[in-house]
N, C-alpha and C positions, 0 to 999 in steps of 0.2 A: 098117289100122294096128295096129301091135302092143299087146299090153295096160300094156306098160312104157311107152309112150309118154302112154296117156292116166293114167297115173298120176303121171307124171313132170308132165306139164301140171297136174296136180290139186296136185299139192304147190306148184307154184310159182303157182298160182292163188289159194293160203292165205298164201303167203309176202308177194302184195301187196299182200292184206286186213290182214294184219295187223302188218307196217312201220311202228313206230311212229312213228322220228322224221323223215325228209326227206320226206315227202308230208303229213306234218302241222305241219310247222314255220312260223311263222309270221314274218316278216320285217319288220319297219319302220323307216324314215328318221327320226329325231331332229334337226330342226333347229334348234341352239343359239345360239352365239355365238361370238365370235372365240377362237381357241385359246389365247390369252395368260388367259384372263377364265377366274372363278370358276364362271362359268354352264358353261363347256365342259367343267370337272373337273368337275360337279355332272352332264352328261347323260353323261361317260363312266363316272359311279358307278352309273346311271339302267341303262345300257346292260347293265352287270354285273349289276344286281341281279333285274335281267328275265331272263337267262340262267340267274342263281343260283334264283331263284323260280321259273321254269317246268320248272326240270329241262332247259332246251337247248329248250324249243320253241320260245320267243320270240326274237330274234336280233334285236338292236338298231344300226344303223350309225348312227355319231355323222355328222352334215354341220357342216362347220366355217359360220357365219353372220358379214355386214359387219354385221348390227345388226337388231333386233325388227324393223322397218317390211319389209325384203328377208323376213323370214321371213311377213309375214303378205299380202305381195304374191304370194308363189311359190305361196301356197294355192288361188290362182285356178287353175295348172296342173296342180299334183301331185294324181296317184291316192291311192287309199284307205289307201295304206300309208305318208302322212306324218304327222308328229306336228312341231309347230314351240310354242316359248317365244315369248312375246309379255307386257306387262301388258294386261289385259282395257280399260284406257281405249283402247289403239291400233284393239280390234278393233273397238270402238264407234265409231273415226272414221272407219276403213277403210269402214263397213255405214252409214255416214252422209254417206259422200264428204267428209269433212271434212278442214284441216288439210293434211298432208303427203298428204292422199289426196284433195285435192281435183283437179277434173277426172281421176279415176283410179277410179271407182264402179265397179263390178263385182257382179250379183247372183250370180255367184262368192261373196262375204264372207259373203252371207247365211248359207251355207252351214257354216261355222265354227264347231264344236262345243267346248267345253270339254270335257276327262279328269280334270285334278287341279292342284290349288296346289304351288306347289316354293318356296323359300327367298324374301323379299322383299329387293328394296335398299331395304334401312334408313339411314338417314342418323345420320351422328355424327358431334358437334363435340367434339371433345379436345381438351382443355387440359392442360398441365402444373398440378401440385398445387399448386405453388411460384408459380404465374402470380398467383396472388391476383381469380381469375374464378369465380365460383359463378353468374352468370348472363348471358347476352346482353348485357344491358346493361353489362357489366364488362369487352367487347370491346374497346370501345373505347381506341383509342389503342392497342391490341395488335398484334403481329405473328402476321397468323395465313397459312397456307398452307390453299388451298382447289382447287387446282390449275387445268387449263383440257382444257377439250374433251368432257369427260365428264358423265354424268350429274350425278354427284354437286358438280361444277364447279358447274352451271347454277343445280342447289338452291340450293348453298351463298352466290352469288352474289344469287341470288332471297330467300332469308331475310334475308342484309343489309340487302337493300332493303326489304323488310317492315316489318323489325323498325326502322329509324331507324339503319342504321348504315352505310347507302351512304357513300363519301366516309370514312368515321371509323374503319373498320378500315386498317392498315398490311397490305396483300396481300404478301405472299412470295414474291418469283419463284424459287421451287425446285420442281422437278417431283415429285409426286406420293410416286414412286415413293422419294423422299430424304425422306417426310414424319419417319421415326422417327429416322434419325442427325439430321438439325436440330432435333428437338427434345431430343434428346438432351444435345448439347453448345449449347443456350440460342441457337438461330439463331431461333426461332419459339418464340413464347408456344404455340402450338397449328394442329390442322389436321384438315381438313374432308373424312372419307369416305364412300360411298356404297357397300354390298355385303351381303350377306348375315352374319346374326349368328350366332357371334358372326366378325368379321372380323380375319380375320389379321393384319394391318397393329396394331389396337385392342390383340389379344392380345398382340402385341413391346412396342409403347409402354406400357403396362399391367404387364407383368412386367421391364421394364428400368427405368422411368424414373417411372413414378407418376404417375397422369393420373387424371382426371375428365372423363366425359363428360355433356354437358349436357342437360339436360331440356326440355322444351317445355311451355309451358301452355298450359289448353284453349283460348282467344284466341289464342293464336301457332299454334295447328295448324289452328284454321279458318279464318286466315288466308292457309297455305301450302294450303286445298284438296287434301293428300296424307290418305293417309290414317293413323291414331290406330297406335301398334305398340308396345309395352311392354316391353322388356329384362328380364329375371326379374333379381334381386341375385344376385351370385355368379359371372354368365357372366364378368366380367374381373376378375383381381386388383385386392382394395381397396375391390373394388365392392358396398356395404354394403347399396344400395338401390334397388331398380326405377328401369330408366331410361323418361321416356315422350317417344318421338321420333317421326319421323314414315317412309312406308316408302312403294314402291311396288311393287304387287303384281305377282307375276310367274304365268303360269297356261299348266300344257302343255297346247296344243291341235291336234285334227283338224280332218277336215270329216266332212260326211255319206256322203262316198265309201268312209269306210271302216266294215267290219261291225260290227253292233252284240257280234257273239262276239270279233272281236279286242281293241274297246274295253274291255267287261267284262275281258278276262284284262289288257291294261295294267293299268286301275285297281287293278282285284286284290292283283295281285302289285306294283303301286308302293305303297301304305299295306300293305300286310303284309311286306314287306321294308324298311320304312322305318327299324326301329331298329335292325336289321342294319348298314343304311347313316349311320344315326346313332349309331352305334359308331365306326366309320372317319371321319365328317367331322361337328362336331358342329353345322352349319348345318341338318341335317335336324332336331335335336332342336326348331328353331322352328316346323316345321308341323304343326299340329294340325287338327281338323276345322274349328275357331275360325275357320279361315283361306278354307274354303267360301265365309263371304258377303263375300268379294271377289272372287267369280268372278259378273260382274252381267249374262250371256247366258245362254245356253241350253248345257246340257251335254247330250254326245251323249247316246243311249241304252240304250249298252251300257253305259256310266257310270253312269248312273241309274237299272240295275239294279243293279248294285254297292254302289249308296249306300243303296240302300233293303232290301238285303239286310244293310248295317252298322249300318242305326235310325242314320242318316245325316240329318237331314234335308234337303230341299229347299228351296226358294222355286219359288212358284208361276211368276215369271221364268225359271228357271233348268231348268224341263220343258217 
């Protein structure tokens, strides 16, 4: 053979040693939540800011989700290259057979790594200003909208009962989604959301109409078993003074399928693009490392080099 040819071979021998981006590119599945919901804007932000951070290596596909429990069932199947949203109590019942996963055990679950905390649903009860309510107990005999079908339904339903006000709140049959024009034009004293802070819905009622939202004491939070979450003063028009409500945590997770190189560059590049993405949505300004010890498994390993390379700490649980 001629000497052009093995040159020709030499060059294109260099060319696919050193192809930087489609043989190094890295690909993963995001499984969120239903497309309507704040979680699905929040993994197509996730998905951008992986792309934006790794310079294109990372390439993030959003999967649309019917709800946490489908996303932590599917982890029994999917390869290495999935990453699904769950709150960290589902995957303890999934890995305990328990609940909505009873007869449904899988030493599949075991398998199930935490990466990083994203936005909690935070629970908030809005009152108009004008309502003449400065506390739960003030509910009563009110009209208040709490909606149905949804998380923040069940809470809001749940607290009532807690708290002595089964029976004694006036419920509102107006859906959700109408909570800011009824209270606007005086259909409803107030109304009962669940979503990440600060939440849109708070932020309209808050800048149109004047509202307070209410706080919880340490007796009423150990009662609802959620966990403790503190509103900083300032996230809503008016709002003079830390709110302390209560949240359920939400936490992106793998499994052990996937490598501990890929996990490390998620984490990575999700806490160092974080206020990049908290610039554009300001739900990200609420996670902090603070938000770590509600992640009560084991995080993978690629993760917990990242974290211990940030003076991160751990729990001994949580390696």
């Amino acid at each position: 053979m001629s000497k052009g040819f093995f040159k020709a071979m030499a060059v294109l021998a260099v060319a696919a040693f050193t192809m930087p981006s489609a043989l190094a590119e890295t690909r993963v599945t995001y499984k969120s939540a239903k497309s309507t919901s704040s979680y699905y804007q929040m993994a197509v932000q996730i998905a951008e800011a992986m792309k934006a951070g790794s310079g294109g290596d990372i390439i993030v596909t959003v999967e649309e989700s019917q709800g946490s429990v489908q996303n932590v069932m599917e982890s029994r199947v999917r390869g290495g290259d999935y990453v699904f949203t769950t709150p960290p109590v589902l995957v303890r019942l999934a890995q305990g057979g328990k609940a909505m996963f009873k007869d449904k055990s899988d030493p599949k679950f075991d398998e199930i790594r935490a990466l990083f905390p994203i936005p909690s649903l935070t629970m908030h009860f809005v009152v108009r200003q004008d309502a003449g309510i400065a506390t739960f107990a003030d509910l009563e005999g009110k009209k208040i909208l709490i909606g149905k079908g949804s998380f923040g339904a069940r809470e809001g339903a749940k607290y009532l009962k807690l708290f002595g006000l089964e029976g004694k709140v006036d419920l509102a049959n107006v859906e959700l989604s109408n909570a800011v024009p009824a209270l606007k034009n005086g259909q409803i004293d107030g109304f009962v959301t669940a979503g990440s802070f600060p939440a849109p819905n708070v932020i309209e009622a808050a800048a149109s109409t004047g509202v307070t939202v209410l706080s919880l004491d340490d007796d009423q939070i150990a009662k609802t078993k959620r966990t403790k979450l503190v509103i900083p003063a300032g996230t809503y028009a008016g709002q003079d003074a830390p709110i302390t409500t209560t949240s359920l945590p939400v936490v992106a997770y793998t499994t052990t399928a996937m490598a501990e190189e890929t996990a490390y560059q998620l984490t990575k590049t999700y806490w160092e693009q974080k206020t990049s993405m908290g610039a554009a949505a300001a739900w990200w300004n609420g996670v902090n490392d603070g938000l770590m010890a509600n992640i009560t498994g084991k995080i993978h390993p690629g993760a917990q080099r990242y974290y211990k390379e940030a003076g991160i700490a751990l729990t001994a649980a949580q390696q």
